[in-house]
C-alpha positions, 0 to 999 in steps of 0.5 A, a space after each residue: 412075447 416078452 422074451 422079444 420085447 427083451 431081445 428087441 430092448 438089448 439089441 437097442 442097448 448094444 446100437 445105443 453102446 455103440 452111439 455111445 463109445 462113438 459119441 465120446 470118439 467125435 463129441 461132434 455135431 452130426 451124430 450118425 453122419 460124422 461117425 460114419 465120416 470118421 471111420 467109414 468114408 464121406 462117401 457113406 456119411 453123405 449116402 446118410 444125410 442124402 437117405 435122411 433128408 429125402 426119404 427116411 427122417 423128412 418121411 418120419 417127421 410127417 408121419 408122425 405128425 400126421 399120428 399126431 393130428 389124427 389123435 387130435 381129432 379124436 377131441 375136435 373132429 377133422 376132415 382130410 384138409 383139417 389132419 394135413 393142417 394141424 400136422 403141418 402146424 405141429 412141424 413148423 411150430 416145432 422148427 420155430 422153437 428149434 430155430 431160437 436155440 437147442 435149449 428151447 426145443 430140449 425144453 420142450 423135449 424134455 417136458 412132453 418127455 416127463 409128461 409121457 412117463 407121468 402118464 404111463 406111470 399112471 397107466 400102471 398104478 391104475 392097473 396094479 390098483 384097479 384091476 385084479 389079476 388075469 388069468 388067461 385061458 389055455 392057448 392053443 398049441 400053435 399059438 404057444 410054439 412060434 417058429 424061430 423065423 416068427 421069433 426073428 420078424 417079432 424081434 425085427 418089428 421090435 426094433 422099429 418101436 425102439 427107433 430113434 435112440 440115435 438122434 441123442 447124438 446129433 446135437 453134440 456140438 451144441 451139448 455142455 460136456 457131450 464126452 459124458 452127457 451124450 453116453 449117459 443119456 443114451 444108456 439111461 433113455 434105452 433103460 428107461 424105454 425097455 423098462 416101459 415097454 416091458 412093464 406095459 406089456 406086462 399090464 395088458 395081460 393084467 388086465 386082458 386075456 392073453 388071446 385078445 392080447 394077441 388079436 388086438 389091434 389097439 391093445 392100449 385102448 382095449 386095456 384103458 378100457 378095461 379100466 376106466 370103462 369107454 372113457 379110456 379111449 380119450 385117455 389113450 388118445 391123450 397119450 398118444 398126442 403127448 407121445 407124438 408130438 414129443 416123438 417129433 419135436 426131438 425129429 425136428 431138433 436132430 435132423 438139421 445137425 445132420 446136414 448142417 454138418 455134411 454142408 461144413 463139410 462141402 457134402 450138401 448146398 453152402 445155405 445148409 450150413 449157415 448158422 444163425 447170428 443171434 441164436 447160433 442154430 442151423 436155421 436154413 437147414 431147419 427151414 428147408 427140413 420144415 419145408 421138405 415135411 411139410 410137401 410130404 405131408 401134402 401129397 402124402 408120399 411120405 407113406 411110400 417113403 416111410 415103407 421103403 426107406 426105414 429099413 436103411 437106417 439099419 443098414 447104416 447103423 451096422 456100418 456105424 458099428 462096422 467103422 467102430 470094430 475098424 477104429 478100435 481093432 479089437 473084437 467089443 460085445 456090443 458091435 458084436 452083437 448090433 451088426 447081427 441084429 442090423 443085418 436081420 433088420 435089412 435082410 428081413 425087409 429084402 426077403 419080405 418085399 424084395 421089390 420095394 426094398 430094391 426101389 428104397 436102395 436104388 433111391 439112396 444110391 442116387 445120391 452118388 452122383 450128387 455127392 461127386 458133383 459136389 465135391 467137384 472144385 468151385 461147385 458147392 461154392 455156388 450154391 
């Protein structure tokens, strides 16, 4: 368990190398999208921003406030309409802070960040304090040698918890000294979250038999339990707002980068790219992300979304790692070792729901024709 957990966090690391060595490359506002742009082809960058806005970040935003109004009402019960207004409210509250500046949303960033890691650093103390130490049953044989197949999906799932490294890199314009501050930040956070999920993991089993680790559903609660008794359910659910909603605020300050830097290239409508007057921020791109989330959290087809298309971010990273072997014409260890880790991500989702993963494809395929309609002379002027 914690050799995935391991394996997961180092793949992370190398994805999180790679961000950076780019990120010094093109300390640029756009992230992903400009890297891809640079070493790959606009074609590509545009593909990103397309599968970004209407499926994979757009669907990530309403997810997780979605999560987020769920776990409020734990505290203040809420029908179906009730979940959908307060996640609603989270996105739009959130974009407005945006829309006043970057300095405003990385406050609020970096607060539920600090708040976050308090409270784990609480969670462990308890533990450590609290609970003496476990000692599980003997497992049965089958539960102790997992196949070299079941080692990959748990890597491959572990991935996904380590998501969202890479919109670090997507503010770099609007960041003093994004040359050094981006990479360090980049390397710092994936320790940092490596080091807690490790620790964590290493508190369930303090506290729980390693057999209801492995059966749980909600080990954090049945954990928090243990501890603090039948209270530890608020406990849980208290993190996981702070965790949620500080998850989406830094959704909601990347996404509008990405295309306010694909619009400064004539790759999405001229209004994408208008900067503000007074608080110099993307503040039509904000809208229209605010907007598009918030219709995904209506109809709730942000579940499909979410399903098909979160798989692609990791075919576009290992062609952000391919276009970095390309720039730099020499073999590097931490390209080297992401593009295999991407390439099981993708492969894995095609062989467990081909299906599925062919529908998400085709949907980031349909930006092609868009990207050369756009690029058509005098189009994208009038729009």
């Amino acid at each position: 368990m914690f050799a995935v957990w391991l394996g997961a966090g180092v793949m992370s690391l190398a994805g999180a190398l790679v961000c950076a060595e780019l990120a010094a490359a093109f300390p640029k506002t756009g992230g992903i999208y400009v890297y891809l742009k640079e070493t790959m082809s606009p074609q590509v960058a545009f593909l990103w921003g397309w599968a970004m806005f209407w499926s994979a970040h757009s669907g990530i935003i309403a997810a997780v406030s979605v999560v987020f109004a769920r776990y409020v009402g734990y505290f203040a019960p809420l029908g179906d309409r009730g979940t959908r207004a307060v996640a609603i409210s989270a996105i739009l509250t959130l974009s407005a802070i945006n829309y006043i500046g970057v300095r405003a949303g990385s406050t609020v960033q970096t607060a539920f960040t600090a708040a976050k890691l308090l409270a784990i650093g609480a969670i462990l103390v308890a533990v450590v304090v609290m609970v003496p130490g476990h000692h599980p049953a003997a497992l049965s044989s089958a539960a102790t040698q997992p196949s070299i197949r079941e080692f990959l999906l748990g890597i491959s799932a572990g991935l996904f918890t380590f998501g969202g490294w890479h919109m670090v890199t997507y503010a770099a314009g609007e960041t003093r000294d994004p040359e050094k501050t981006i990479p360090r930040a980049l390397l710092i956070g994936m320790l940092i979250v490596t080091v807690c999920y490790l620790a964590l993991n290493a508190a369930y089993l303090r506290v729980l038999p390693l057999e209801t680790v492995l059966k749980s559903t909600r080990v954090a609660a049945d954990a928090a339990r243990v501890v603090v008794g039948q209270s530890g359910g608020a406990i849980v659910s208290a993190l996981v707002i702070v965790s949620a909603f500080g998850g989406l605020s830094g959704s909601v300050l990347a996404g509008p980068r990405v295309y306010y830097a694909a619009a400064r290239d004539g790759l999405a409508f001229r209004a994408m790219g208008a900067e503000h007057p007074l608080f110099h921020t993307p503040h039509i791109a904000i809208l229209a992300q605010a907007l598009w989330a918030s219709v995904l959290v209506v109809t709730g087809t942000y579940r499909t979304l979410f399903t098909r298309v979160i798989y692609t971010e990791f075919l576009f990273f290992g062609l952000a790692a391919l276009g970095l072997l390309r720039m730099r014409r020499r073999l590097r260890p931490a390209p080297l070792l992401f593009l295999p880790a991407c390439a099981l991500v993708v492969i894995n989702q095609i062989y467990a729901d081909p299906k599925e993963s062919s529908i998400g494809l085709l949907l980031v395929a349909a930006g092609l024709p868009v990207y050369y309609f756009l690029k058509k002379p005098n189009k994208i002027a009038n729009y």
